[in-house]
RODO-2510 file (C-alpha; in nm, 4 decimals, decimal comma):
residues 305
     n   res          X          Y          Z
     1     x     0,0000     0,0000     0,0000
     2     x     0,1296     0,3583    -0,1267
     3     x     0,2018     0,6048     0,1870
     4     x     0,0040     0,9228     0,1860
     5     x     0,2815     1,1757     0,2209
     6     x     0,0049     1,5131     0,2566
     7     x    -0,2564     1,2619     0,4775
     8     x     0,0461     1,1949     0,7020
     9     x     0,1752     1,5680     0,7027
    10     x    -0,2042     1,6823     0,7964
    11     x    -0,2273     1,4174     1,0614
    12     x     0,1283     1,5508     1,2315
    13     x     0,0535     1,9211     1,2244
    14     x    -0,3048     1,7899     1,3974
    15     x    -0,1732     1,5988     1,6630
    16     x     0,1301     1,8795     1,7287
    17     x    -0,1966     2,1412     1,7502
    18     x    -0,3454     1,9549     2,0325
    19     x    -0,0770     1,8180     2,2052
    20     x    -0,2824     1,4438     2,1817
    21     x    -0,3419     1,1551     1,9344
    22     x    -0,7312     1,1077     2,0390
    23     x    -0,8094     1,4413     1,9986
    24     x    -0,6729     1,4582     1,6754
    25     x    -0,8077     1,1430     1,5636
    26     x    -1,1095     1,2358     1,6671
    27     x    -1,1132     1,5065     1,4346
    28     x    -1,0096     1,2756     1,1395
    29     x    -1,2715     0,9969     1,2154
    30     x    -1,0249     0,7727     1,2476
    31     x    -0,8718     0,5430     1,5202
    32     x    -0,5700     0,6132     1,8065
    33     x    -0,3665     0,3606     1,6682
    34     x    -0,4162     0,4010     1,3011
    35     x    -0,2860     0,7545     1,3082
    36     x    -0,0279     0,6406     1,5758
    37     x     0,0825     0,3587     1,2725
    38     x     0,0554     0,7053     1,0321
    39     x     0,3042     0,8776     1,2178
    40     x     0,5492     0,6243     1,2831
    41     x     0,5238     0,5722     0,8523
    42     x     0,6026     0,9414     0,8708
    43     x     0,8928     0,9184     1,1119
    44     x     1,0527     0,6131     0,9197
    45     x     0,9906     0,8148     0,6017
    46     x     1,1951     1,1358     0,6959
    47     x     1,4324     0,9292     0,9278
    48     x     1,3700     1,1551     1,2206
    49     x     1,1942     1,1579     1,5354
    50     x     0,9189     1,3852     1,5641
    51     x     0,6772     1,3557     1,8828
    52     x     0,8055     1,2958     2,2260
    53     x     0,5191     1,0323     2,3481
    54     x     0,4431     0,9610     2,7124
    55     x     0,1279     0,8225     2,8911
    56     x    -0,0039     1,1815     3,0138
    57     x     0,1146     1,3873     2,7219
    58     x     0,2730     1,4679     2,3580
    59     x     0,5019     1,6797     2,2609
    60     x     0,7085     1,8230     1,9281
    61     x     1,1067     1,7132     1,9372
    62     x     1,3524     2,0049     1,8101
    63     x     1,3427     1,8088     1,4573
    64     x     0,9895     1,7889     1,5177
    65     x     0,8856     2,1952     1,5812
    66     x     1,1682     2,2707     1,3054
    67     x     0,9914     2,0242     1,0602
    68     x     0,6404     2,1865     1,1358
    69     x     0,7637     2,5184     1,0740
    70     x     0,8818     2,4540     0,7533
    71     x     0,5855     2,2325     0,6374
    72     x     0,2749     2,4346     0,7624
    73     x     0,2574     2,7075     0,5121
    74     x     0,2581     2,4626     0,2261
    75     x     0,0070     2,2758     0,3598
    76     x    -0,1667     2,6435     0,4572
    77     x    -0,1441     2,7306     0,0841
    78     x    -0,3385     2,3681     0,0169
    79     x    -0,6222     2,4250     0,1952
    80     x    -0,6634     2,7446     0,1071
    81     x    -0,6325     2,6476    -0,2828
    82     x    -0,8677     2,3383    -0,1768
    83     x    -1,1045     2,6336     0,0147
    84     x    -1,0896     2,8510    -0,3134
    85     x    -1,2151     2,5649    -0,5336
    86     x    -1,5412     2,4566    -0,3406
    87     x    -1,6253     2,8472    -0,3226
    88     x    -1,7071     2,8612    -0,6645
    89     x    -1,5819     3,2276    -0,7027
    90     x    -1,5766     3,4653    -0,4614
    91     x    -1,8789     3,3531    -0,1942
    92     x    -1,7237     3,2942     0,1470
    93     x    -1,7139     2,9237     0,2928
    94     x    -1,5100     2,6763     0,4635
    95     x    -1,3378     2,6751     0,7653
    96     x    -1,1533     2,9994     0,9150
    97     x    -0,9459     2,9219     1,2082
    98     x    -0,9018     3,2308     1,4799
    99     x    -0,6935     3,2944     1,7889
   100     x    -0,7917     3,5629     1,9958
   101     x    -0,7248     3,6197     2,3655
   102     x    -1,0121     3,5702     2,6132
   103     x    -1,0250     3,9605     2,6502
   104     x    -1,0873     4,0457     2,3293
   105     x    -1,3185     3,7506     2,2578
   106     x    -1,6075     3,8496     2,5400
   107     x    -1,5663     4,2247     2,4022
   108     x    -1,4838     4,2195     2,0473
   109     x    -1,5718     3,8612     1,8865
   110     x    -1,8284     3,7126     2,0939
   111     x    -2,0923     3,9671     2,0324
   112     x    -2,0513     3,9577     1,6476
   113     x    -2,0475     3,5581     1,5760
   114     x    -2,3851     3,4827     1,5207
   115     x    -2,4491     3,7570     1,3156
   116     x    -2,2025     3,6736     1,1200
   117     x    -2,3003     3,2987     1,0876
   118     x    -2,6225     3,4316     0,9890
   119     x    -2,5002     3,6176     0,7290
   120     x    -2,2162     3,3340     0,5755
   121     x    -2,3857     3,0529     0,6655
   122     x    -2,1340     2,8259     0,4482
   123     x    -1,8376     2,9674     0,6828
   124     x    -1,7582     2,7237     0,9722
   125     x    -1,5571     2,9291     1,2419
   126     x    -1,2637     2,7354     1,4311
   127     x    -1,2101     2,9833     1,7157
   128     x    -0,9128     2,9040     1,9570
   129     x    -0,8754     3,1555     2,2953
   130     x    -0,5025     3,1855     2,3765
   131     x    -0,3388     3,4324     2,6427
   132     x    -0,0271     3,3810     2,4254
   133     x     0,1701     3,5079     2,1140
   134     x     0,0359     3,2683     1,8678
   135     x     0,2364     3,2136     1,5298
   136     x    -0,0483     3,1751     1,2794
   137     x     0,1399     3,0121     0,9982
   138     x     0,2923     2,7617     1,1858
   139     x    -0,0350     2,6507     1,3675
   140     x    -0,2887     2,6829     1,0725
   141     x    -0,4401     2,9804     1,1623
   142     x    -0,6159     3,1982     0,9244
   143     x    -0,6193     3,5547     1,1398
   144     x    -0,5451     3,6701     1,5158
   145     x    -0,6760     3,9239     1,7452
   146     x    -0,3959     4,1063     1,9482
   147     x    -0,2822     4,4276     2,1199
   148     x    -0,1335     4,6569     1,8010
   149     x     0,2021     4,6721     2,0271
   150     x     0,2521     4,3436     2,0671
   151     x     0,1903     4,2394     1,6572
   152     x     0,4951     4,1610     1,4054
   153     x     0,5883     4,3779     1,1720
   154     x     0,5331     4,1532     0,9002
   155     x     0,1848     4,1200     0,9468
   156     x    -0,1437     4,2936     0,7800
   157     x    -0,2758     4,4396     1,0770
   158     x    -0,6952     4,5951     1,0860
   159     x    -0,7576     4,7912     1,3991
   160     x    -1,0891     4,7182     1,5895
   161     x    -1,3089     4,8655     1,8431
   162     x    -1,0629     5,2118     1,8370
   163     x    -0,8298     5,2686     2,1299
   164     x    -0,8519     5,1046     2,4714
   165     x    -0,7577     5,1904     2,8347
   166     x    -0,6701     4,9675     3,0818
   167     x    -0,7841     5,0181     3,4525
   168     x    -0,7116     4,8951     3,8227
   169     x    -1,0458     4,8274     3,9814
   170     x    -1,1591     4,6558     4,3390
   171     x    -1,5107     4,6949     4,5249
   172     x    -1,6202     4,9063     4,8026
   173     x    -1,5774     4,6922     5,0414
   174     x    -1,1858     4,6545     4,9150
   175     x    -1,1114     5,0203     4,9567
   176     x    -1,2933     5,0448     5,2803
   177     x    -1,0950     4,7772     5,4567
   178     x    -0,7577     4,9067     5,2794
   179     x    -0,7830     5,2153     5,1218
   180     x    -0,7333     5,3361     4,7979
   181     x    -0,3937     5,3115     4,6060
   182     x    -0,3300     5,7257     4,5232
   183     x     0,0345     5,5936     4,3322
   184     x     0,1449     5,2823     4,1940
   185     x     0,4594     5,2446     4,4419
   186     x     0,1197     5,2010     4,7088
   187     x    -0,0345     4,8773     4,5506
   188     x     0,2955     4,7103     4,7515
   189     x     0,0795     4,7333     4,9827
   190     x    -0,2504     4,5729     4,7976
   191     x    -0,3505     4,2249     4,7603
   192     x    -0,3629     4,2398     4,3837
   193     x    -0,4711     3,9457     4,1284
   194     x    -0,1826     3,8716     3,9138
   195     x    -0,1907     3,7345     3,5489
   196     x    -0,0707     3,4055     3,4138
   197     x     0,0433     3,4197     3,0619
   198     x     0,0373     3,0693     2,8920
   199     x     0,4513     3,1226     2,8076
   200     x     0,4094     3,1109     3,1849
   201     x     0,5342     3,4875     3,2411
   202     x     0,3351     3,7192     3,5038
   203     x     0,2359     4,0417     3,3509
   204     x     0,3776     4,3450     3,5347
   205     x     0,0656     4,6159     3,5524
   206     x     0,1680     4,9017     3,3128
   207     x     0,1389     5,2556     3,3847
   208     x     0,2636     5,5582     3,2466
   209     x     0,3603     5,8968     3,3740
   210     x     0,0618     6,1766     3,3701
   211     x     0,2922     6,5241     3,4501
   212     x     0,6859     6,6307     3,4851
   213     x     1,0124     6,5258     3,2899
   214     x     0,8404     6,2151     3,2298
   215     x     0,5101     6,2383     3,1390
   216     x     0,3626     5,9943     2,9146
   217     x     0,6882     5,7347     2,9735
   218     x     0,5255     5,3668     3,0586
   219     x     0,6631     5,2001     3,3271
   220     x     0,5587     4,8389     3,5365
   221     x     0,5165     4,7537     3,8807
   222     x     0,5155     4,4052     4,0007
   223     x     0,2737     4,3555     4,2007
   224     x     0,1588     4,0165     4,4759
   225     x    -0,1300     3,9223     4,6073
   226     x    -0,3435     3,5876     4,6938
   227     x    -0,4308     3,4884     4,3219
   228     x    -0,2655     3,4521     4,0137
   229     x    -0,4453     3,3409     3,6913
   230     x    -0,4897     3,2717     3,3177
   231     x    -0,7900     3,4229     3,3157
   232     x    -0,9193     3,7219     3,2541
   233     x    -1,2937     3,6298     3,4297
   234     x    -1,1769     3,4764     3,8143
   235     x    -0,9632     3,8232     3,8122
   236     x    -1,2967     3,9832     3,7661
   237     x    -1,4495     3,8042     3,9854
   238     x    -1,1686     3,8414     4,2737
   239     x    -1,2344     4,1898     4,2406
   240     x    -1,5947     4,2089     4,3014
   241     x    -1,5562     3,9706     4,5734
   242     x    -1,3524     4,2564     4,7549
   243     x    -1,0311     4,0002     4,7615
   244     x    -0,7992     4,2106     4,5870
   245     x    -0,7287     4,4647     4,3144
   246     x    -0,7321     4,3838     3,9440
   247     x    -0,6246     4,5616     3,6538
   248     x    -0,8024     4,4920     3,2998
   249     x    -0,9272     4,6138     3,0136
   250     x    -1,1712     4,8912     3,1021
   251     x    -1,4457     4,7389     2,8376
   252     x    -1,4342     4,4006     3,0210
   253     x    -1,5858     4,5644     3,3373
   254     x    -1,7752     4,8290     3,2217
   255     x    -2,1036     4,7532     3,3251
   256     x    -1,9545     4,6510     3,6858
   257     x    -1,8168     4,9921     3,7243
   258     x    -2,0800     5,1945     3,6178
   259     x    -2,3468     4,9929     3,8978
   260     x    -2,1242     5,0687     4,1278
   261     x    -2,0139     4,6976     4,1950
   262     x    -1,6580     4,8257     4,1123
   263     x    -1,4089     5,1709     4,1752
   264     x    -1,1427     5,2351     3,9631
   265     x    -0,8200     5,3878     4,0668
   266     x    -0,4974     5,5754     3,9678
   267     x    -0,6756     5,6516     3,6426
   268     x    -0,4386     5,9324     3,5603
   269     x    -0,1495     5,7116     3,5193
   270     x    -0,3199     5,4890     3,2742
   271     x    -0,3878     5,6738     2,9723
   272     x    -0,5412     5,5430     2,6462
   273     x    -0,3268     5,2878     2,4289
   274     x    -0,3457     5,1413     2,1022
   275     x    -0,5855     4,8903     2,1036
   276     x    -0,6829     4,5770     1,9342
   277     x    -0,6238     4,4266     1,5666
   278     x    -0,7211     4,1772     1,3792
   279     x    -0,3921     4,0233     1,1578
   280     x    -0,2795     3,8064     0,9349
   281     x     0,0127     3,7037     0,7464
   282     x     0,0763     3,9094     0,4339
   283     x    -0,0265     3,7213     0,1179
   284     x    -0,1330     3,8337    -0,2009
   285     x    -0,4730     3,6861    -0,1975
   286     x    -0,6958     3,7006     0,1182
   287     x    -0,9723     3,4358     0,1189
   288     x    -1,3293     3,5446     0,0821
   289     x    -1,4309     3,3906     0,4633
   290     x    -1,1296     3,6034     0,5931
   291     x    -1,2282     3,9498     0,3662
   292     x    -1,6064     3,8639     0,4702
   293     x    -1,4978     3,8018     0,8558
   294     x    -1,2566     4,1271     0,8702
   295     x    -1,5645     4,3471     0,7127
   296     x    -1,8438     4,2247     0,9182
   297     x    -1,5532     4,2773     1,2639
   298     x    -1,4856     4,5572     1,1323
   299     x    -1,8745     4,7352     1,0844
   300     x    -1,9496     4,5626     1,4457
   301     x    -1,6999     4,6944     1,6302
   302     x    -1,7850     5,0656     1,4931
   303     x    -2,1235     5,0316     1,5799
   304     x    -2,0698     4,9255     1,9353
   305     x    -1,7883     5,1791     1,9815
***
């Protein structure tokens, strides 16, 4: 029996995605141990080892992660050529793949997807939430949402939702058991909720300078407190529970501080910033689901602004 060289590739850069062979062949209808056989084919075939395997977990090997990077934008091009065919011209279907960061997915995506399934009903959206840097090409995505200060250069980047400003929030009861913070130095003091990227980093709280030699210089304090997460909601939550401070995007608690459930503070050191973009690599041809998705983002966003 021939091997399938592109079946095999496709089943590698699914199991690398999830990190687990019955996930992936779950996704390909087929059995654990078939596409276990597949990739050991695969590995014979290039002479290389490729997946670290162990009982809890799998992982890419150096050749492995080197191998991916090379192979996913071919196999990118592929399905998008495959994508282009079944469109029949220029209507928008298939699959479009986005990672977005749970902050900008409650604020920004969420409130737009079902109009927009309504309207491209032939579009199937594959949206993955990741507190990371994502690299789109190497994990088959079709588009991102980020902060614009933390994109590539080589990206195509569309702004959405205008700028944003962050904010350091707690509840009454907070500030009247500890007070209120009138200078970053003072959160040393605070129980504050600190944030968990995925890379594993904490994020410093960012602040910048609102008078004298310095004004408008950002700077970060490190702060403690009882909790540190990944996400973006039990931070929220810690916050109106009165267990410590939080600082977030002022969008994602909106509606708690204007009932009164939440106070901000030191809002003159945290002026506006550029805010969120949708990107993608730079190609020559954008896919009708992507130019459909980026318009219809794009009109939401300005509506809701």
């Amino acid at each position: 029996m021939s091997f399938d060289h592109t079946a095999a590739l496709r089943a590698f850069r699914l199991i690398a995605r999830y990190g687990s062979f019955t996930r992936a062949a779950a996704e390909l209808q087929v059995t654990a141990s078939a596409l276990s056989q597949t990739l050991r084919q695969l590995e014979d075939h290039v002479g290389a080892r490729l997946l670290h395997r162990t009982t809890r977990r799998v992982g890419l090997t150096e050749a492995g992660h080197a191998f991916l990077e090379r192979i996913s934008p071919a196999l990118n091009e592929i399905d998008e050529a495959i994508d282009a065919l079944r469109q029949h011209g220029d209507r928008p279907a298939g699959t479009l793949r986005i990672a977005v960061p749970q902050m900008a997915l409650d604020h920004l995506l969420a409130p737009s997807i079902a109009s927009f399934m309504r309207a491209w009903p032939e579009v199937k959206l594959d949206i993955q939430v990741e507190n990371r840097l994502t690299d789109l090409i190497a994990e088959g995505f079709d588009a991102g949402i980020r902060l614009g200060e933390r994109l590539a250069r080589d990206m195509v980047a569309i702004p959405l939702g205008g700028r944003q400003r962050a904010v350091v929030v707690g509840s009454p009861a907070y500030f009247a058991a500890h007070g209120r913070p009138a200078h970053p130095r003072d959160l040393a003091a605070h129980d504050c909720v600190r944030f968990r990227f995925s890379s594993n980093a904490i994020y410093r709280w960012e602040f910048a300078h609102p008078a004298g030699a310095s004004k408008g210089q950002w700077f970060e304090i490190d702060v403690d407190g009882p909790i540190t997460t990944n996400d973006p909601t039990m931070a929220i939550r810690a916050a109106l529970d009165g267990l410590a401070l939080a600082h977030m995007v002022e969008p994602s608690v909106r509606e708690a501080l204007a009932d009164g459930r939440l106070a901000s503070v030191l809002d003159d050191w945290l002026p506006p910033f550029d805010g969120f973009y949708l990107y993608y690599p730079s190609r020559l041809q954008v896919p009708p689901k992507l130019r459909a998705f980026i318009e219809h983002l794009r009109q939401h966003t300005a509506t809701r602004r």
